[in-house]
C-alpha positions as CSV (number, residue, x, y, z in Angstrom):
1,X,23.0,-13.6,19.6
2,X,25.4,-15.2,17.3
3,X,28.5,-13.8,16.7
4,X,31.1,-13.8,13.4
5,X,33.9,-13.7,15.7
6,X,36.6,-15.9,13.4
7,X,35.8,-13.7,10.5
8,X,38.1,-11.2,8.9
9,X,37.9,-8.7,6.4
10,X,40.3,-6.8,4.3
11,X,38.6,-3.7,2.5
12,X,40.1,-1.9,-0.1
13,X,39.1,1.2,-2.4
14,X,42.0,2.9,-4.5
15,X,40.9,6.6,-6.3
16,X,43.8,8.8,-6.4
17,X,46.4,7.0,-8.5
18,X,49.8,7.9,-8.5
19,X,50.3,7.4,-12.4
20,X,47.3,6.7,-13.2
21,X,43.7,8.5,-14.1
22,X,41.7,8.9,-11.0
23,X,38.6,7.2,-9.9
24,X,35.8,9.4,-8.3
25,X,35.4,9.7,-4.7
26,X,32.5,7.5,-4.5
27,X,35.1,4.6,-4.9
28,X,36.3,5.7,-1.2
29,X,33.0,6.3,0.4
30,X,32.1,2.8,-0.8
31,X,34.7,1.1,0.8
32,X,34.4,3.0,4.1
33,X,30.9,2.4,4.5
34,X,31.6,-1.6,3.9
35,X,33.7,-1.5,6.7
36,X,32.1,0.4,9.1
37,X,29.1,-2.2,8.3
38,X,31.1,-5.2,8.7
39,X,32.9,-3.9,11.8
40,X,29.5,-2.7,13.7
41,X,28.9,-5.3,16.4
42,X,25.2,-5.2,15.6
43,X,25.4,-5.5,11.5
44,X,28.4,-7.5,10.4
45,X,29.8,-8.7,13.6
46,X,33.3,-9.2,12.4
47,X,35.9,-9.8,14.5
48,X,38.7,-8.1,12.3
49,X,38.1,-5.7,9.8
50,X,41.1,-3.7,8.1
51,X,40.4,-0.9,5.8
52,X,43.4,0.1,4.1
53,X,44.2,3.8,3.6
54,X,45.2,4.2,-0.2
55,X,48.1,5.5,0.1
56,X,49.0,1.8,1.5
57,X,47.2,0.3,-1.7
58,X,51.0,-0.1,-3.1
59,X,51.1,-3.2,-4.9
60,X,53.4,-5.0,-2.0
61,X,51.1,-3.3,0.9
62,X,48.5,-5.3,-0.7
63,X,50.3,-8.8,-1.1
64,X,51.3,-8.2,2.6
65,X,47.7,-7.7,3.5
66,X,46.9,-11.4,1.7
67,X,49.5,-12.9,3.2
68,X,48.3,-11.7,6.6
69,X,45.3,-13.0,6.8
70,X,46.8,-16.3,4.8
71,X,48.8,-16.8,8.7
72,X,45.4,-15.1,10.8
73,X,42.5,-17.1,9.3
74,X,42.2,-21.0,9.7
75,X,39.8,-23.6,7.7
76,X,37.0,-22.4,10.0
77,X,37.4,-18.7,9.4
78,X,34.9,-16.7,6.9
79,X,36.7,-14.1,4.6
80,X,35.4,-11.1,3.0
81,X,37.9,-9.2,0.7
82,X,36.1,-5.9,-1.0
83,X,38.3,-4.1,-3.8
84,X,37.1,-1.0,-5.8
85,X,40.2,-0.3,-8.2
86,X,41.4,-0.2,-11.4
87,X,42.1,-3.2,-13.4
88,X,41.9,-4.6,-16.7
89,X,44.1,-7.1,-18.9
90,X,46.5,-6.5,-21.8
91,X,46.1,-8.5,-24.9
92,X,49.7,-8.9,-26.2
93,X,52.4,-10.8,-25.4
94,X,54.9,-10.9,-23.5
95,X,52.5,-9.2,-20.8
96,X,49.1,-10.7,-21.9
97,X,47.4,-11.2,-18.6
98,X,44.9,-9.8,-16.3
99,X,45.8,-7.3,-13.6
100,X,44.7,-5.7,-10.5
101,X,46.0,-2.2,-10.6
102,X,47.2,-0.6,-6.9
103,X,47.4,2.7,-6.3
104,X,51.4,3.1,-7.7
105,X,50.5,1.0,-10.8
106,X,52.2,2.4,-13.9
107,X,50.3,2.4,-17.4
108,X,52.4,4.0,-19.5
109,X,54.0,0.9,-21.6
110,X,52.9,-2.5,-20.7
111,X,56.2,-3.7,-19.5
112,X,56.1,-1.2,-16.5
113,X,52.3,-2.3,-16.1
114,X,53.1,-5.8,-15.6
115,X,55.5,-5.2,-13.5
116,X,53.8,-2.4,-11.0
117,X,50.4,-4.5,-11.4
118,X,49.1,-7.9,-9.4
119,X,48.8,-10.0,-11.9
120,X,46.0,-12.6,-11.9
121,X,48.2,-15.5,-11.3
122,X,49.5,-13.9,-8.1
123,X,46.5,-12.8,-7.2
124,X,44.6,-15.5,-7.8
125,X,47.7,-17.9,-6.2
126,X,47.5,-15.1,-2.8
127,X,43.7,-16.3,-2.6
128,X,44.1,-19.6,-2.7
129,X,46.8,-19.6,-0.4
130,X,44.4,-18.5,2.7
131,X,43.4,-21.3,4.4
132,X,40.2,-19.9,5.4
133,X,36.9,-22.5,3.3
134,X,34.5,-19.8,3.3
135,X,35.8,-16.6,1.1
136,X,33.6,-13.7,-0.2
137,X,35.4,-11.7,-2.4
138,X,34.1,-8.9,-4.0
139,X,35.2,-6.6,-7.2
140,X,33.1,-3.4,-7.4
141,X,35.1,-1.4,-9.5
142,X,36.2,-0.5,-13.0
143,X,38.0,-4.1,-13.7
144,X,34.7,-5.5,-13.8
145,X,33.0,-2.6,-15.4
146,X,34.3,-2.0,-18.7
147,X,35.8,1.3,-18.7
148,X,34.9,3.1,-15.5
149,X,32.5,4.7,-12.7
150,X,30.5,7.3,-14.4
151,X,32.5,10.5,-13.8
152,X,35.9,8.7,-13.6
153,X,38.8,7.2,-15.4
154,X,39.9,7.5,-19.5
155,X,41.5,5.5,-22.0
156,X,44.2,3.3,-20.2
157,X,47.4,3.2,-21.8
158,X,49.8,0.4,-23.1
159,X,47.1,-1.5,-25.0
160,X,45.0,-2.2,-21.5
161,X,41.9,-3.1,-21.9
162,X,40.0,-1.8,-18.8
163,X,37.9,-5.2,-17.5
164,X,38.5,-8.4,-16.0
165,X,37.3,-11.3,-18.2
166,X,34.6,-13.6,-16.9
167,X,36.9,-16.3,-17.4
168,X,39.4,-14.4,-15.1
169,X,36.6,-14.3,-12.3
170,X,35.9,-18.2,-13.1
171,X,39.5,-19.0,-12.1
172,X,39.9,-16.8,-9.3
173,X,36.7,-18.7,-8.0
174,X,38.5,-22.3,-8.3
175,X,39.1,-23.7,-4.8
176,X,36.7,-25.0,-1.7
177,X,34.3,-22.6,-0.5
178,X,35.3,-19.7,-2.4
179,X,32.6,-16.8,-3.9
180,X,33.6,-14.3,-6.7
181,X,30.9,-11.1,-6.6
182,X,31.2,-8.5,-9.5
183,X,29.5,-5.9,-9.6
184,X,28.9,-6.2,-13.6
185,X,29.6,-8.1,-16.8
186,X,33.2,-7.5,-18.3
187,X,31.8,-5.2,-20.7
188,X,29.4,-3.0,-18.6
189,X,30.0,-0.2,-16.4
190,X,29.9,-0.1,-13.0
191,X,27.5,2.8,-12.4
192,X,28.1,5.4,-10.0
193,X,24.9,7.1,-9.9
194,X,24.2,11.2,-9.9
195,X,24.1,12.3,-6.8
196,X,24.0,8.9,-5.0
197,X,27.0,8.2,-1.7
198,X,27.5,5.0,-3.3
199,X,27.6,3.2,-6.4
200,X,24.6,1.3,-7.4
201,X,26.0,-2.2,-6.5
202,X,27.9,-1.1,-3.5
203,X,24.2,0.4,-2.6
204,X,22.3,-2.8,-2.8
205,X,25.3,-4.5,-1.0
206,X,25.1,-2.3,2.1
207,X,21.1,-2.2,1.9
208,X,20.8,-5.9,2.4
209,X,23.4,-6.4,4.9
210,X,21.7,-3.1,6.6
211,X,18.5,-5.9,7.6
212,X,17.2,-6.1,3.5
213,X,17.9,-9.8,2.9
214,X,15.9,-11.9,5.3
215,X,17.8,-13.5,7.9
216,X,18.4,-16.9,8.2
217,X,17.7,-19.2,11.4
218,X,21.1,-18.8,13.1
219,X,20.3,-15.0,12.7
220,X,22.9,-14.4,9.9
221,X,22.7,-13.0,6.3
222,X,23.7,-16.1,3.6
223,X,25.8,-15.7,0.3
224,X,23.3,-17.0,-1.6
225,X,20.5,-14.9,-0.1
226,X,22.7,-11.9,-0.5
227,X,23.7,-12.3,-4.0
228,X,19.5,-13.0,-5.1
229,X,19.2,-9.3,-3.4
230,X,21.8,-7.5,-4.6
231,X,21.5,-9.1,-8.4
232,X,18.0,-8.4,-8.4
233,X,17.6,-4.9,-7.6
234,X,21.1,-3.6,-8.8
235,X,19.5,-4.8,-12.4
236,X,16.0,-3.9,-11.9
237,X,17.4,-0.3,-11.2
238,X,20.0,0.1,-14.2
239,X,17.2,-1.1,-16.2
240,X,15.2,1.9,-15.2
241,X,17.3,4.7,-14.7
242,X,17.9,7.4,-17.3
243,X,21.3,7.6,-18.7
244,X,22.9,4.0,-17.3
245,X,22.8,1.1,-19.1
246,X,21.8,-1.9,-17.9
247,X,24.5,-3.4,-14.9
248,X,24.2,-6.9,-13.9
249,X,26.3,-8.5,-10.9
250,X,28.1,-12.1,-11.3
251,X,28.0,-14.4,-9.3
252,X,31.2,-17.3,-9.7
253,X,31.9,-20.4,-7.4
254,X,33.3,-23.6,-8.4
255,X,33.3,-26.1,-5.4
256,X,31.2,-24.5,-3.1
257,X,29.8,-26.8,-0.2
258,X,27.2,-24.7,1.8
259,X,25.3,-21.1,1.3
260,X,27.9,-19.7,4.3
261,X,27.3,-16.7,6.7
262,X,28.7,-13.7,5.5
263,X,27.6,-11.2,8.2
264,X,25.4,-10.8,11.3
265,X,21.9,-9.9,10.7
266,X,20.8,-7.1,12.5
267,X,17.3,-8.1,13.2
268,X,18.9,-11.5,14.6
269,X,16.8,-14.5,13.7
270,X,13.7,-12.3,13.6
271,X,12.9,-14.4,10.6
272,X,9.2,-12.8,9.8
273,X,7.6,-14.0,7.2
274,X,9.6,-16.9,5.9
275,X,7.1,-19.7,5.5
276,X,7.1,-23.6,6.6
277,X,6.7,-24.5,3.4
278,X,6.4,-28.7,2.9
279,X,8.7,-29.3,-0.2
280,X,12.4,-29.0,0.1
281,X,12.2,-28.5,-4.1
282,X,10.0,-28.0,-6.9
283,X,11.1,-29.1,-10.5
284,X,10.7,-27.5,-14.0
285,X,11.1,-29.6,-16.6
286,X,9.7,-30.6,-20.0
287,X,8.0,-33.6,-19.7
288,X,9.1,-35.6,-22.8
289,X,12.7,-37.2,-23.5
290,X,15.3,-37.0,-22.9
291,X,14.6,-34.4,-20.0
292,X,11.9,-36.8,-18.7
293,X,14.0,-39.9,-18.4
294,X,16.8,-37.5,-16.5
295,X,14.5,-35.9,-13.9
296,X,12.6,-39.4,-13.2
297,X,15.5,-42.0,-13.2
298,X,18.4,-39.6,-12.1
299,X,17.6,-36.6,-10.2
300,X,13.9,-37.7,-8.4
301,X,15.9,-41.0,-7.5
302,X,19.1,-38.9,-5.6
303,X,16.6,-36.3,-4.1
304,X,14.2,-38.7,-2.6
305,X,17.2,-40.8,-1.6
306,X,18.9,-37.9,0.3
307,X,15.5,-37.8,2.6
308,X,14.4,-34.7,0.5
309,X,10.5,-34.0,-0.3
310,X,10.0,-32.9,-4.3
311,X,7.3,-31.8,-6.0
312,X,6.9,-31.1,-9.6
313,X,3.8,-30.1,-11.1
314,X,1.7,-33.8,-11.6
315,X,1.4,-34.0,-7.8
316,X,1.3,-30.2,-6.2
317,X,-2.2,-30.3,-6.7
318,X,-5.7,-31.6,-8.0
319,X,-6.4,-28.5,-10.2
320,X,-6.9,-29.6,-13.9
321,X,-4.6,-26.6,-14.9
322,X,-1.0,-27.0,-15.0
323,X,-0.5,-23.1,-14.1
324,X,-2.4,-23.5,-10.9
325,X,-0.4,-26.6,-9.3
326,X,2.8,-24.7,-10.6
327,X,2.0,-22.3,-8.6
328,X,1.3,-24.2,-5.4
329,X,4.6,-25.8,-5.9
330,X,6.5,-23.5,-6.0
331,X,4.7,-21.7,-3.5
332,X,5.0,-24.6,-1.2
333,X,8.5,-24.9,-2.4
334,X,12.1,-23.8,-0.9
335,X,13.9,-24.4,-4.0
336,X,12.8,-24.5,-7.9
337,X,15.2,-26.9,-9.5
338,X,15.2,-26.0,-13.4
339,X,16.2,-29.0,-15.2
340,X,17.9,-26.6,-18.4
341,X,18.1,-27.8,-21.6
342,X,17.3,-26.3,-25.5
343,X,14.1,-28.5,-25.0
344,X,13.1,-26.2,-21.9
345,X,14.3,-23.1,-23.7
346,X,11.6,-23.8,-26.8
347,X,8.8,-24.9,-24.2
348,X,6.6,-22.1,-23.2
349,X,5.0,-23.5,-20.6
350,X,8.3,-24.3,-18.9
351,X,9.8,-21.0,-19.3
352,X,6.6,-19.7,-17.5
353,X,7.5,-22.2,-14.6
354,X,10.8,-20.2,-14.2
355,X,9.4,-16.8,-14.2
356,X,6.9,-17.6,-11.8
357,X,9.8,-18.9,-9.4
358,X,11.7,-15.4,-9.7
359,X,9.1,-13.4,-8.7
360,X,8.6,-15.6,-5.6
361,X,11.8,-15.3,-5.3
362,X,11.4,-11.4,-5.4
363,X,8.4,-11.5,-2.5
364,X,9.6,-14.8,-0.4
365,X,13.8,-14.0,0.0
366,X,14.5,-17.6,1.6
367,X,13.3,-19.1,-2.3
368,X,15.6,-19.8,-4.8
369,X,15.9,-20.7,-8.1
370,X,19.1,-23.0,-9.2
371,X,19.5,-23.8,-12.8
372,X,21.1,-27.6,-13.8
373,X,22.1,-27.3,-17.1
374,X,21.6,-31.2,-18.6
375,X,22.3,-30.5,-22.4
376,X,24.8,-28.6,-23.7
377,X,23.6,-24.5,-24.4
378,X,25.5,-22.3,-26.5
379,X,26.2,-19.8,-24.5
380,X,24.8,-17.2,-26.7
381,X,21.1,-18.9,-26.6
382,X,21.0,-18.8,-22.4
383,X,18.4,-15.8,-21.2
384,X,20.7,-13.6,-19.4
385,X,17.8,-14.7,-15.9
386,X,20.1,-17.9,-16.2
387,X,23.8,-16.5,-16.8
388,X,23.3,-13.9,-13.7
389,X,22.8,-16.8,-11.2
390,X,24.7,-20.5,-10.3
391,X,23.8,-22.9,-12.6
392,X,25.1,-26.7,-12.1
393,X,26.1,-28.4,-14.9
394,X,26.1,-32.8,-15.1
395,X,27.5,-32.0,-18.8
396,X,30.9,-30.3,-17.6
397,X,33.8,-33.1,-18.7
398,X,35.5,-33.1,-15.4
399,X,32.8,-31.4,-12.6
400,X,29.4,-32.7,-14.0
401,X,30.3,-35.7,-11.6
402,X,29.9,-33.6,-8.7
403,X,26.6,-31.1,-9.4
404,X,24.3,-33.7,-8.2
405,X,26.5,-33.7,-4.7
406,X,26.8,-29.9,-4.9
407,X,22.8,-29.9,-5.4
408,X,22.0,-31.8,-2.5
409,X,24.7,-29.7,-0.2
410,X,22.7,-26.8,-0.7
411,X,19.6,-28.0,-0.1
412,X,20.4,-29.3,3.0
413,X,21.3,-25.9,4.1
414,X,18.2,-24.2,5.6
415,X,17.1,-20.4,4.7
């Protein structure tokens, strides 16, 4: 049975502040419970898990715990870093920044903030600094929940504005192999549910890497496969229960290479139900230019190149209706590439191609839908189905040159 034994974890949740509003105990019971998981020899598999005790959640006992696994891990190790905190950003100079609050963080003027608080800079510089090309780090907490867990927290002090900025996440993300996971937009909450052991993300985390998400071959649970879960059902059940709002996770990674093992599955590579599907993709497009000309003398070209069967839906079947060989493609399909432009926003029948892939995305785990964006989108006119998950994008100034080699990394990585 495969192991994860050059994998470490560092585990953090932070509820009784010294100067600070508290957080409610569901921020502690989440973070014990993710590392008993990752430490169980028949779940995560980890070789080294630490779970800090609060009280140790000073802002140097935390720098020290970065820069212990920057001299433990190596460029083959896989990190995991969970944090449920405070955090948020001040607005103002001299202090404007983001900041991850430990547990002796001061709020009461923004000078003693920024100074008692990890800023993002270090934080982000701490990060980058661990040589390890697989990271997984994880914010379920009130720095990417708007204001706090239901039943926790107040108004911050000194002008902070409770929330890490998506574009805070985007830049902690920069570097190889490195995966930012929040458990909401900026300006949601992170819900704590009545009654419930755990918060709703932190719930959906632990359920999948409990034996939810289907295993891959090797027998291990994937980022990408993980994130699908979690996202999924961590919306579907804000969306429908009384008194939260609707929470959805982000997902951020900038250079990542391959969908990397994050834990041991428990049921091995008892891989049940995942089909031998013959197409490595299928592609939704609009079939008129300039999205024609892209798919047919770009991407086809590169896919077909790379060894990779394609399908779209002129040659997934005989049936006269367009639905119908959809269907089978995508059916018959490991990936749906969605070739994203305002064209495919206005076109019905395309937008239908994309909905069919999430829900076989919902039934068939190993399927996946990945968005390429190919025209510029104000960001406002994207369907939030599209912001939740990675989208390449060939129109980025300075990384559009590298989606098509990002594209054709992750397909050649199995389910």
């Amino acid at each position: 049975m495969p192991v994860m034994d050059n994998a470490h974890a560092l585990v953090v949740g932070i509820s009784k502040y010294q100067r600070m509003s508290p957080l409610p105990d569901v921020v502690l019971r989440d973070a014990e419970d993710i590392a008993r998981l990752l430490g169980d020899p028949a779940r995560g598999a980890y070789a080294n898990v630490r779970l800090l005790p609060e009280q140790q959640a000073t802002r140097q006992g935390l720098l020290d715990e970065l820069a212990m696994l920057r001299r433990k891990t190596n460029e083959d190790s896989v990190l995991f870093v969970y944090v449920s905190s405070h955090g948020g950003r001040l607005e103002l100079p001299p202090h404007a920044g983001e900041y991850l609050l430990p547990i002796d963080a001061d709020d009461s003027s923004a000078e003693l903030l920024a100074r008692t608080g990890i800023s993002g800079q270090e934080l982000g510089d701490a990060i980058r600094a661990i040589p390890a090309r697989r990271k997984l780090i994880i914010f379920d907490c009130c720095h990417s929940a708007g204001v706090m867990k239901a039943g926790g927290g107040g108004r911050p002090a000194a002008g902070l504005e409770r929330g890490l900025s998506d574009r805070f996440l985007e830049t902690l993300a920069q570097g190889e192999g490195t995966v930012i996971l929040a458990s909401s937009r900026s300006n949601e909450i992170s819900w704590a549910l009545q009654g419930a052991r755990n918060s709703l993300f932190t719930t959906y985390l632990l359920k999948g890497m409990e034996g939810d998400v289907r295993p891959s071959e090797s027998g291990h649970i994937r980022i990408f496969d993980l994130f699908e879960y979690v996202q999924r059902n961590v919306t579907d059940a804000s969306a429908f229960s009384s008194g939260a709002p609707s929470q959805h996770p982000i997902f951020h990674a900038q250079n990542l290479g391959e969908n990397f093992a994050v834990a041991l599955h428990p049921r091995g590579t008892d891989a049940s139900g995942t089909a031998d599907v013959p197409y490595d993709a299928f592609v939704s497009f609009v079939d008129q230019e300039p999205d024609a000309a892209w798919v047919y003398d770009v991407l086809l070209p590169r896919l077909h190149k790379e060894g990779f069967k394609v399908a779209t839906a002129h040659d997934t079947g005989r049936d006269v209706y367009r639905v119908v060989n959809t269907e089978h493609g995508i059916q018959q399909s490991r990936r749906t590439l969605v070739a994203l432009s305002q064209n495919y926003l206005a076109d019905g029948g395309a937008l239908f191609e994309n909905v069919l892939s999430l829900e076989e995305s919902f039934h068939r785990p190993g399927h996946r839908l990945l968005p390429i964006k190919i025209s510029p989108i104000p960001e406002q006119k994207l369907p939030l189905r599209f912001r939740a998950v990675v989208m390449l994008d060939i129109t980025h100034k300075y990384r559009g040159a590298e989606a098509l080699n990002r594209l054709v990394e992750d397909l050649k990585q199995r389910p």
